[in-house]
Each structure stands twice: as structure tokens, then as C-alpha cells.
Backbone atoms as SQL, in Angstrom:
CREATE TABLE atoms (id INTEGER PRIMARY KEY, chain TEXT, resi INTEGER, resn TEXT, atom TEXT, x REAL, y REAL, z REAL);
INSERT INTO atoms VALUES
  (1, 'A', 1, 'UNK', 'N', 90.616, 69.570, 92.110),
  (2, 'A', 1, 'UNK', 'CA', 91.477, 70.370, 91.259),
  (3, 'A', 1, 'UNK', 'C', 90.654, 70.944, 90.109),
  (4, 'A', 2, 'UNK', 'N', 90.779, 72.135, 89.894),
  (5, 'A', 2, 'UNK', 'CA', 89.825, 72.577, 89.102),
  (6, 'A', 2, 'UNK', 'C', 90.823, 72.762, 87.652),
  (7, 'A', 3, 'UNK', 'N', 90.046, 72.903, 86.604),
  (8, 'A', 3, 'UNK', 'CA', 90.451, 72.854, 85.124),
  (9, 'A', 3, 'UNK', 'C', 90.166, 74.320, 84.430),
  (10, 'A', 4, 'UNK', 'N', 90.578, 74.636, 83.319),
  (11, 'A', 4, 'UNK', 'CA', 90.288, 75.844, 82.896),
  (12, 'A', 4, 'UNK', 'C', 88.760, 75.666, 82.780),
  (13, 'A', 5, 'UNK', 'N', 87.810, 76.723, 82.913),
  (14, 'A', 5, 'UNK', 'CA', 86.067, 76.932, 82.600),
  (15, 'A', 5, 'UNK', 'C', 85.538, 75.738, 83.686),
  (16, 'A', 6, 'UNK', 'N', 86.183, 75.615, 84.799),
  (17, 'A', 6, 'UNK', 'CA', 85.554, 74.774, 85.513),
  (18, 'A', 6, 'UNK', 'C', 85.134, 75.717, 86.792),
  (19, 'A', 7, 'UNK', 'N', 85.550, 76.830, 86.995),
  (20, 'A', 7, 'UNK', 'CA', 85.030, 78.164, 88.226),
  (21, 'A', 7, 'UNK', 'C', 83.965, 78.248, 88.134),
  (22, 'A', 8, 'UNK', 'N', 82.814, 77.215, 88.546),
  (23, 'A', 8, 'UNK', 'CA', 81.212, 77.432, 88.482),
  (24, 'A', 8, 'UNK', 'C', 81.074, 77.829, 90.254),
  (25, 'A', 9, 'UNK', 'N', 80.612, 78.855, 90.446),
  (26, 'A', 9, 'UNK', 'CA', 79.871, 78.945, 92.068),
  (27, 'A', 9, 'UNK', 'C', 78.818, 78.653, 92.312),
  (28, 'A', 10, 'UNK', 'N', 78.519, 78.064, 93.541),
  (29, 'A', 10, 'UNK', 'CA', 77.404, 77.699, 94.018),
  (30, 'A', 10, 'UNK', 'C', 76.547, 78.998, 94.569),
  (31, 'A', 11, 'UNK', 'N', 75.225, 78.679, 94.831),
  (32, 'A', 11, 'UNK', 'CA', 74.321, 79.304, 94.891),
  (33, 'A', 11, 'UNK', 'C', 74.918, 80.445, 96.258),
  (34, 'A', 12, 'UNK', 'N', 75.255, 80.040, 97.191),
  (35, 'A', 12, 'UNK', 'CA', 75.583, 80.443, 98.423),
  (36, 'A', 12, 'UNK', 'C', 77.337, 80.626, 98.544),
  (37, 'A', 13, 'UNK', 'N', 78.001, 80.991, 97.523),
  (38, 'A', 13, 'UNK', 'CA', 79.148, 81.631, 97.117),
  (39, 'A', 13, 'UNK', 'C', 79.040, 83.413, 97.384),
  (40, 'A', 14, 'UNK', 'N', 80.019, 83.581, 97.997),
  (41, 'A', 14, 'UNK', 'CA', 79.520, 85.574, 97.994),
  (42, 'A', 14, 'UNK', 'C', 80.390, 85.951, 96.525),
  (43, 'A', 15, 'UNK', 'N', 79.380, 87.019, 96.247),
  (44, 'A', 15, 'UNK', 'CA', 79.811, 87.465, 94.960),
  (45, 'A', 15, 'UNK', 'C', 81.149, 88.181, 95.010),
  (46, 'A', 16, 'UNK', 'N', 81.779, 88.237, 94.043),
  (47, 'A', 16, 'UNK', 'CA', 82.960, 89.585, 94.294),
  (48, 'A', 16, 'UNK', 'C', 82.269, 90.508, 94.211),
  (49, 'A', 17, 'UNK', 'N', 83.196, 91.591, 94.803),
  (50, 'A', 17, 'UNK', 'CA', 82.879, 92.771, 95.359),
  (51, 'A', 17, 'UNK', 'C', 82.889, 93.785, 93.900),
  (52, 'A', 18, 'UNK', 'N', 82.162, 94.531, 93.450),
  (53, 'A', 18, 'UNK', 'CA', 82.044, 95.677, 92.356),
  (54, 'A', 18, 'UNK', 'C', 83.052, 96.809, 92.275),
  (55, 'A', 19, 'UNK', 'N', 83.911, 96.470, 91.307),
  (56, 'A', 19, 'UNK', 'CA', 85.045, 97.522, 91.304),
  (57, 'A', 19, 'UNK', 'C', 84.528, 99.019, 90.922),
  (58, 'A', 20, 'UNK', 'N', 85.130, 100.141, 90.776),
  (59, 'A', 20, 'UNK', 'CA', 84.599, 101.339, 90.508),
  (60, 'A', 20, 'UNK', 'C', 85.062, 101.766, 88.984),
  (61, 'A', 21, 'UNK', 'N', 85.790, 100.859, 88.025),
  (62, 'A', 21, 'UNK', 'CA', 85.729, 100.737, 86.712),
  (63, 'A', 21, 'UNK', 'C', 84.742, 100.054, 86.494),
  (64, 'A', 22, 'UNK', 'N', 84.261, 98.560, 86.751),
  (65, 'A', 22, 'UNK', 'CA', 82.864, 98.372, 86.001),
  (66, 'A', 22, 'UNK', 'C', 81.783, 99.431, 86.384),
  (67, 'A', 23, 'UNK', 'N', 81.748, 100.212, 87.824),
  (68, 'A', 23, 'UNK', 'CA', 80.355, 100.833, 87.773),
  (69, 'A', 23, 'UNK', 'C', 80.452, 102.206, 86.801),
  (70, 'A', 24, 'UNK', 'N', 81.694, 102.664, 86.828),
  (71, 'A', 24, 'UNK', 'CA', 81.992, 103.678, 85.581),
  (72, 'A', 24, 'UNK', 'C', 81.535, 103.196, 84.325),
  (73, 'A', 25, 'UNK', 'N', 81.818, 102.183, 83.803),
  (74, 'A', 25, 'UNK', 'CA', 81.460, 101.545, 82.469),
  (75, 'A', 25, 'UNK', 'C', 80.134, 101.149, 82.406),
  (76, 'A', 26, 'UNK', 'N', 79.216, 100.897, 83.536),
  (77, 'A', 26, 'UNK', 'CA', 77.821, 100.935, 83.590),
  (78, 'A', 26, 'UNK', 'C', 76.842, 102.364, 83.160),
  (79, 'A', 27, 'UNK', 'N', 77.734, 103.148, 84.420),
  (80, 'A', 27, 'UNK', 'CA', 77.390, 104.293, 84.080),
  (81, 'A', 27, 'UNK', 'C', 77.070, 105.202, 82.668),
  (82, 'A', 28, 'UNK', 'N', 78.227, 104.651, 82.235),
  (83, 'A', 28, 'UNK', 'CA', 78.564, 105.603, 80.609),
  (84, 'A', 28, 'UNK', 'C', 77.430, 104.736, 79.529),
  (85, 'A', 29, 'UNK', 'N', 77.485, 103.154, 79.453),
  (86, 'A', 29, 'UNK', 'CA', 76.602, 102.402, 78.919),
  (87, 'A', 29, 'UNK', 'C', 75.277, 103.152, 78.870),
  (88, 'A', 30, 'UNK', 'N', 74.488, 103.130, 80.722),
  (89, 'A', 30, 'UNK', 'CA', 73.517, 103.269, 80.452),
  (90, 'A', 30, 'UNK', 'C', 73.005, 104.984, 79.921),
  (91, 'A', 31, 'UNK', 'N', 73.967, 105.606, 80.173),
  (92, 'A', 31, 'UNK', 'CA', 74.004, 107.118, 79.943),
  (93, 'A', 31, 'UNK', 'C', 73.512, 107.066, 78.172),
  (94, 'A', 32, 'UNK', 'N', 74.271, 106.140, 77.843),
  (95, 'A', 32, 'UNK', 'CA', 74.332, 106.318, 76.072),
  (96, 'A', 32, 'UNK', 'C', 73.085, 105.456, 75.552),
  (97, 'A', 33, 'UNK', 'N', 72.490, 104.607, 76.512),
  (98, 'A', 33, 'UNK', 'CA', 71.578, 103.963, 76.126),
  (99, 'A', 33, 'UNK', 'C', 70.420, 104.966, 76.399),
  (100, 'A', 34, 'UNK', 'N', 70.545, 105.507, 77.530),
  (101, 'A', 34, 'UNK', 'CA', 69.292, 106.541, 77.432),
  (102, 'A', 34, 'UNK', 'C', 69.163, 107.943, 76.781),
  (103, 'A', 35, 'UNK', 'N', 70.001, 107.813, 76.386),
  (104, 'A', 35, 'UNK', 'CA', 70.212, 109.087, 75.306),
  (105, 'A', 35, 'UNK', 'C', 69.501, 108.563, 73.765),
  (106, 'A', 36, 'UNK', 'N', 70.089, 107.588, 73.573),
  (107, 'A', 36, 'UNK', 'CA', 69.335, 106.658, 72.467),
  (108, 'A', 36, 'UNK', 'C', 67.962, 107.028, 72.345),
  (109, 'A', 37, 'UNK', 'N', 67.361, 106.480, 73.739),
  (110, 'A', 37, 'UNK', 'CA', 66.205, 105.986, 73.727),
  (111, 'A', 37, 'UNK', 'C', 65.276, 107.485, 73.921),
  (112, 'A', 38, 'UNK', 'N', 66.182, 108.342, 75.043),
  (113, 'A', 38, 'UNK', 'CA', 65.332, 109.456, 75.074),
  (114, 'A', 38, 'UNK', 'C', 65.123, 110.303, 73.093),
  (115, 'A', 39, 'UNK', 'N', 66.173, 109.957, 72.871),
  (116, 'A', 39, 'UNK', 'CA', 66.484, 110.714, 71.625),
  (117, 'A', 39, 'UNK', 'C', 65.875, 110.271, 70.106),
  (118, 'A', 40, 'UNK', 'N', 65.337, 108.829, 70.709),
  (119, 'A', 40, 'UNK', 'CA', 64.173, 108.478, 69.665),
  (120, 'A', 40, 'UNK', 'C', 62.685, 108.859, 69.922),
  (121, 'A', 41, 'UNK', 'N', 62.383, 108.466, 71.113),
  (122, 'A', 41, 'UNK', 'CA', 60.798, 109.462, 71.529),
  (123, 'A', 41, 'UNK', 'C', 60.942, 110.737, 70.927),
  (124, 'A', 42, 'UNK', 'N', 61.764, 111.709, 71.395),
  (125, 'A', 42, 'UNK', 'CA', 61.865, 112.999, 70.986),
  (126, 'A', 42, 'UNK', 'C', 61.835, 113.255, 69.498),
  (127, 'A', 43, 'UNK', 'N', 62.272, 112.143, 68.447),
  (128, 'A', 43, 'UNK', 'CA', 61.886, 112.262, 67.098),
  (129, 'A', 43, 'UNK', 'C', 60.815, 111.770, 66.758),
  (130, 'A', 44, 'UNK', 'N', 60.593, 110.860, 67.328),
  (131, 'A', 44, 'UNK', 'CA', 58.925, 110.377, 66.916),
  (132, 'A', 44, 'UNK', 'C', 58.116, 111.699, 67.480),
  (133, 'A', 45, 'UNK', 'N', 57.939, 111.986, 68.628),
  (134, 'A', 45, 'UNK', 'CA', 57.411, 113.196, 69.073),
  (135, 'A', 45, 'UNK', 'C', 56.956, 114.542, 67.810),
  (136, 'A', 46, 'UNK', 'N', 58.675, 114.870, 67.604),
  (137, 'A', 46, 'UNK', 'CA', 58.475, 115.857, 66.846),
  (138, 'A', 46, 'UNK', 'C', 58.039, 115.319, 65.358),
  (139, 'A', 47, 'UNK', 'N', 58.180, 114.248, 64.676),
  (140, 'A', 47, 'UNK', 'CA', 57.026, 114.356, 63.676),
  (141, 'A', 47, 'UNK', 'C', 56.133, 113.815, 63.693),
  (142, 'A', 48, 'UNK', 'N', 55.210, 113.591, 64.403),
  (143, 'A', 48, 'UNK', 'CA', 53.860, 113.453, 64.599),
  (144, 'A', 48, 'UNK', 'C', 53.052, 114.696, 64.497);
């Protein structure tokens, strides 16, 4: 009988399957993270 915070899986458990809201919310994450990142090179860039 399992308890609340007791859902640990074993190694050889299949994962759930990836809904198409988390990969949307990945998407947008990493979109904004590389915008960040492109968008700091591009200032270091330009004042050098």
C-alpha cells in the first residue's frame, strides 16, 4: 500500500508518455533561454 511521496519507480519502470503541453512549455522555455543567451553574445560582441 503505498503512502503519499511514496511513488518511487524502479529503474525498469516505463516512463509516462510526453504530453504536447509539456513539449510546448519546453519549447517556449528553451526559445527564451536562447534568446537570452543569443542576446548577450550579441552585446558583448557589439562593445568590444
Amino acid at each position: 500500500m503505498k503512502k503519499d511521496g511514496e511513488d518511487l519507480s524502479l529503474p525498469g519502470d516505463k516512463k509516462p508518455a510526453y504530453t504536447m503541453n509539456r513539449l510546448a512549455l519546453w519549447i517556449v522555455v528553451g526559445a527564451f533561454g536562447a534568446y537570452l543567451l543569443l542576446s548577450g553574445i550579441f552585446g558583448m560582441l557589439a562593445r568590444a
